[in-house]
Backbone bond lengths (Angstrom), bond angles and torsions (degrees), N, CA, C in turn:
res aa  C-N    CA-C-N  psi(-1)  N-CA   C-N-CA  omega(-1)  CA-C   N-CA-C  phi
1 X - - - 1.442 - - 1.521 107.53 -
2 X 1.111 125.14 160.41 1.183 144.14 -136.15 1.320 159.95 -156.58
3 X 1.106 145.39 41.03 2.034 154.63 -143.57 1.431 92.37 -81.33
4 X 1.552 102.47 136.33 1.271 110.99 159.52 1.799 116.77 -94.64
5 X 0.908 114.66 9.69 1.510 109.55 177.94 1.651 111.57 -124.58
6 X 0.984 94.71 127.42 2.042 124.55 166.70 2.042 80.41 69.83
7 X 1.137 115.27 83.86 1.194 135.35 127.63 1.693 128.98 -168.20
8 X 1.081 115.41 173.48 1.391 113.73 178.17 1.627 113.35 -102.68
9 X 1.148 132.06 65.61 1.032 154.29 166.30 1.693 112.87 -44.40
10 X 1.400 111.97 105.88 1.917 98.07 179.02 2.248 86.77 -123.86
11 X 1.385 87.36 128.18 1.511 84.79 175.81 1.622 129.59 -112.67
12 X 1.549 83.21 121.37 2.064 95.34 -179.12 1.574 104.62 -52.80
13 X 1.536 92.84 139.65 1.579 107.87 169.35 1.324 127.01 -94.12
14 X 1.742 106.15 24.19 1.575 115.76 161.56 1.642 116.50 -131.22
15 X 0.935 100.84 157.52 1.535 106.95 -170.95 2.036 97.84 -135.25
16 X 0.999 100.68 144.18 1.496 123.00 164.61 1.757 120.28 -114.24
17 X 1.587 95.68 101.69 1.667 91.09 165.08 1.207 118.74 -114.84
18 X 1.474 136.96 126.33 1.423 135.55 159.28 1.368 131.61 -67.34
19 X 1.443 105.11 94.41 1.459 123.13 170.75 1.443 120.64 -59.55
20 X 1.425 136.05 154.69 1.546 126.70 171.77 1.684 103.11 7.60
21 X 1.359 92.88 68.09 1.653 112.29 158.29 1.985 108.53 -36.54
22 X 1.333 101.36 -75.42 1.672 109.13 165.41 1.082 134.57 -6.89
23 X 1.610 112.34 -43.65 1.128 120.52 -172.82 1.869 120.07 -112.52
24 X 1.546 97.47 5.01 1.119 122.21 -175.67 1.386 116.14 -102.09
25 X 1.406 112.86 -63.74 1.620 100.11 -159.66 1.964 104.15 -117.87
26 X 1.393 119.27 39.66 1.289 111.16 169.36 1.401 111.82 -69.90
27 X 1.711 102.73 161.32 1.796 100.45 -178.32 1.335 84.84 -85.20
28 X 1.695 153.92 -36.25 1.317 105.33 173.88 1.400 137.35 -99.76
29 X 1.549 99.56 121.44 1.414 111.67 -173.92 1.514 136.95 -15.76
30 X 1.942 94.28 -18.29 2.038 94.85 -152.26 1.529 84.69 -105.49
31 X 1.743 120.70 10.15 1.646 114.12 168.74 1.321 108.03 -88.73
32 X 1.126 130.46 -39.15 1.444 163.71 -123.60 2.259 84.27 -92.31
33 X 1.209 104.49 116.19 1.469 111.23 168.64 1.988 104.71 -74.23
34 X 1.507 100.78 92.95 1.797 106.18 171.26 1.802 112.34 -35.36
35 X 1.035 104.08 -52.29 1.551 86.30 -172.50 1.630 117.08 -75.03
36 X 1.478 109.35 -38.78 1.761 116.86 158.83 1.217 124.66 -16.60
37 X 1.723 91.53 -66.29 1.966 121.81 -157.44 1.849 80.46 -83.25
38 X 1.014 134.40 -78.50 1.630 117.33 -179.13 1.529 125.95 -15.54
39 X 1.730 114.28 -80.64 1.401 121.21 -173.02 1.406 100.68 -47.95
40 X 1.873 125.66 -46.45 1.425 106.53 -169.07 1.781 108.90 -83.00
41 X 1.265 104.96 -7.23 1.807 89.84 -173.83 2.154 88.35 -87.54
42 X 1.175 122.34 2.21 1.175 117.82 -176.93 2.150 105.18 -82.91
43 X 1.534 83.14 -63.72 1.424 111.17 155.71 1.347 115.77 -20.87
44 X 1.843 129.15 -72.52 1.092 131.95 -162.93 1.562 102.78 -73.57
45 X 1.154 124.43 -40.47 1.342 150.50 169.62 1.400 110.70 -28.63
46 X 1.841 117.32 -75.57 1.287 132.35 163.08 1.659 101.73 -49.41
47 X 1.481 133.03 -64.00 1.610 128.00 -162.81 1.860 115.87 -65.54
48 X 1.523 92.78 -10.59 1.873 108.91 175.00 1.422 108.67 -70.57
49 X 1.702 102.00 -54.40 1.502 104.48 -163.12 1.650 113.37 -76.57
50 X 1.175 98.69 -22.33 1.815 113.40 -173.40 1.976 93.85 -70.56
51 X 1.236 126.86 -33.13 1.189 147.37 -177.67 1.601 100.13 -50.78
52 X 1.586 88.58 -59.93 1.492 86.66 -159.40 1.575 96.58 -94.38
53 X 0.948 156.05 -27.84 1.135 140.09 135.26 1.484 130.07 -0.31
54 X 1.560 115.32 -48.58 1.308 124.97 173.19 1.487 106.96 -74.95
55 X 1.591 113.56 -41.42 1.530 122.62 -159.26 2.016 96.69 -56.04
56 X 1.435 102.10 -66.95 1.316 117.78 163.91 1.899 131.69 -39.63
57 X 1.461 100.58 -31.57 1.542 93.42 158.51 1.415 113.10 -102.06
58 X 1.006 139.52 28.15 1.343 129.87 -174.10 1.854 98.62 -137.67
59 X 1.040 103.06 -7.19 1.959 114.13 174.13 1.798 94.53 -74.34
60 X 1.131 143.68 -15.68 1.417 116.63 151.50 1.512 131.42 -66.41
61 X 1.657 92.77 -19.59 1.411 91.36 -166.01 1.228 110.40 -96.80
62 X 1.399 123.70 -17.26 1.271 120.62 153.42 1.452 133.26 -85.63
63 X 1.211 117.84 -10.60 1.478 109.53 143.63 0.897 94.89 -120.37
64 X 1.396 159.93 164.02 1.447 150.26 -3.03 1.721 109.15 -65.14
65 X 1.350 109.62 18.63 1.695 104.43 164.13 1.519 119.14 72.93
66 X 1.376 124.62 18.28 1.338 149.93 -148.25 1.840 80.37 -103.37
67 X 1.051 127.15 -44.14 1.774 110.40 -166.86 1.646 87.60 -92.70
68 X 1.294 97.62 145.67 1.986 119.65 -173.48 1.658 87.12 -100.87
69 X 1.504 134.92 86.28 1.429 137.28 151.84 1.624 126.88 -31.58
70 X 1.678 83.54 -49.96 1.901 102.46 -172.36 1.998 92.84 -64.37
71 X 1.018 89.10 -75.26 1.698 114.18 -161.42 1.684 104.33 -54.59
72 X 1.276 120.62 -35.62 1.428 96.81 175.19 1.861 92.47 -147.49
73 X 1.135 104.06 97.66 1.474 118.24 -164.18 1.764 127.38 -80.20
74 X 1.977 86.09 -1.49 1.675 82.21 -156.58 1.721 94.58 -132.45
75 X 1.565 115.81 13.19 1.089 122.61 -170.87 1.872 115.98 45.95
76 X 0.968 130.86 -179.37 1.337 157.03 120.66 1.821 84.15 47.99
Protein backbone atom coordinates (compact mmCIF):
# COMPACT_ATOMS: atom_id res chain seq x y z
CA UNK A 1 0.00 0.00 0.00
CA UNK A 2 0.91 3.20 -0.92
CA UNK A 3 0.57 7.50 -1.14
CA UNK A 4 1.77 9.27 -3.83
CA UNK A 5 2.33 12.53 -2.09
CA UNK A 6 5.36 13.84 0.18
CA UNK A 7 7.37 10.67 -0.18
CA UNK A 8 10.05 9.24 -2.23
CA UNK A 9 8.61 6.15 -3.27
CA UNK A 10 10.96 3.94 -5.91
CA UNK A 11 8.91 0.74 -6.86
CA UNK A 12 10.30 -2.99 -6.95
CA UNK A 13 9.18 -5.01 -9.86
CA UNK A 14 8.66 -8.12 -7.64
CA UNK A 15 6.20 -8.90 -5.26
CA UNK A 16 5.94 -11.99 -2.89
CA UNK A 17 2.53 -13.54 -2.06
CA UNK A 18 1.98 -16.53 0.25
CA UNK A 19 -0.42 -18.90 -1.08
CA UNK A 20 -1.72 -22.04 1.15
CA UNK A 21 0.77 -20.76 3.68
CA UNK A 22 -0.04 -24.43 5.50
CA UNK A 23 1.37 -26.25 3.20
CA UNK A 24 4.36 -24.17 2.74
CA UNK A 25 6.30 -22.98 5.53
CA UNK A 26 5.86 -25.59 8.59
CA UNK A 27 9.10 -26.46 10.60
CA UNK A 28 8.12 -29.99 9.86
CA UNK A 29 9.27 -30.67 6.59
CA UNK A 30 6.99 -34.02 5.93
CA UNK A 31 3.76 -31.26 6.13
CA UNK A 32 5.34 -28.91 3.90
CA UNK A 33 3.93 -29.59 -0.02
CA UNK A 34 7.86 -30.32 -1.79
CA UNK A 35 7.04 -28.84 -4.92
CA UNK A 36 5.03 -25.64 -3.18
CA UNK A 37 7.86 -25.09 -0.44
CA UNK A 38 10.56 -25.33 -3.56
CA UNK A 39 9.10 -22.86 -6.39
CA UNK A 40 8.38 -20.34 -3.40
CA UNK A 41 11.73 -20.83 -1.42
CA UNK A 42 13.10 -20.40 -5.21
CA UNK A 43 10.75 -17.40 -5.62
CA UNK A 44 11.73 -15.68 -2.28
CA UNK A 45 15.30 -16.39 -3.19
CA UNK A 46 15.12 -14.61 -6.76
CA UNK A 47 12.67 -11.49 -4.96
CA UNK A 48 15.73 -11.27 -2.02
CA UNK A 49 18.49 -10.81 -4.42
CA UNK A 50 16.59 -8.37 -6.85
CA UNK A 51 16.05 -6.49 -3.26
CA UNK A 52 19.35 -6.16 -2.64
CA UNK A 53 20.37 -5.29 -5.87
CA UNK A 54 18.25 -2.15 -5.62
CA UNK A 55 19.39 -1.62 -1.84
CA UNK A 56 23.08 -1.49 -3.28
CA UNK A 57 22.34 0.80 -6.28
CA UNK A 58 20.47 3.28 -4.61
CA UNK A 59 23.25 3.50 -1.41
CA UNK A 60 24.84 6.43 -3.49
CA UNK A 61 21.96 8.21 -3.45
CA UNK A 62 21.42 8.12 -0.07
CA UNK A 63 24.63 8.92 1.00
CA UNK A 64 26.49 10.76 -1.35
CA UNK A 65 24.01 13.67 -0.18
CA UNK A 66 22.33 13.88 -3.66
CA UNK A 67 18.56 14.08 -1.90
CA UNK A 68 18.12 17.98 -0.46
CA UNK A 69 16.13 16.76 3.11
CA UNK A 70 16.10 20.52 4.35
CA UNK A 71 14.92 22.08 1.00
CA UNK A 72 12.42 19.69 -0.23
CA UNK A 73 11.54 17.47 2.77
CA UNK A 74 8.48 15.63 1.71
CA UNK A 75 9.49 14.40 -1.74
CA UNK A 76 6.93 13.93 -4.56
Amino acid sequence: MSSYKNNRLCWLPEQLIARHVKSLCNDDNSQNDGSLHDAFSQRCDYALELLLAYANALKPIRDGGLIDHDTYMNGM
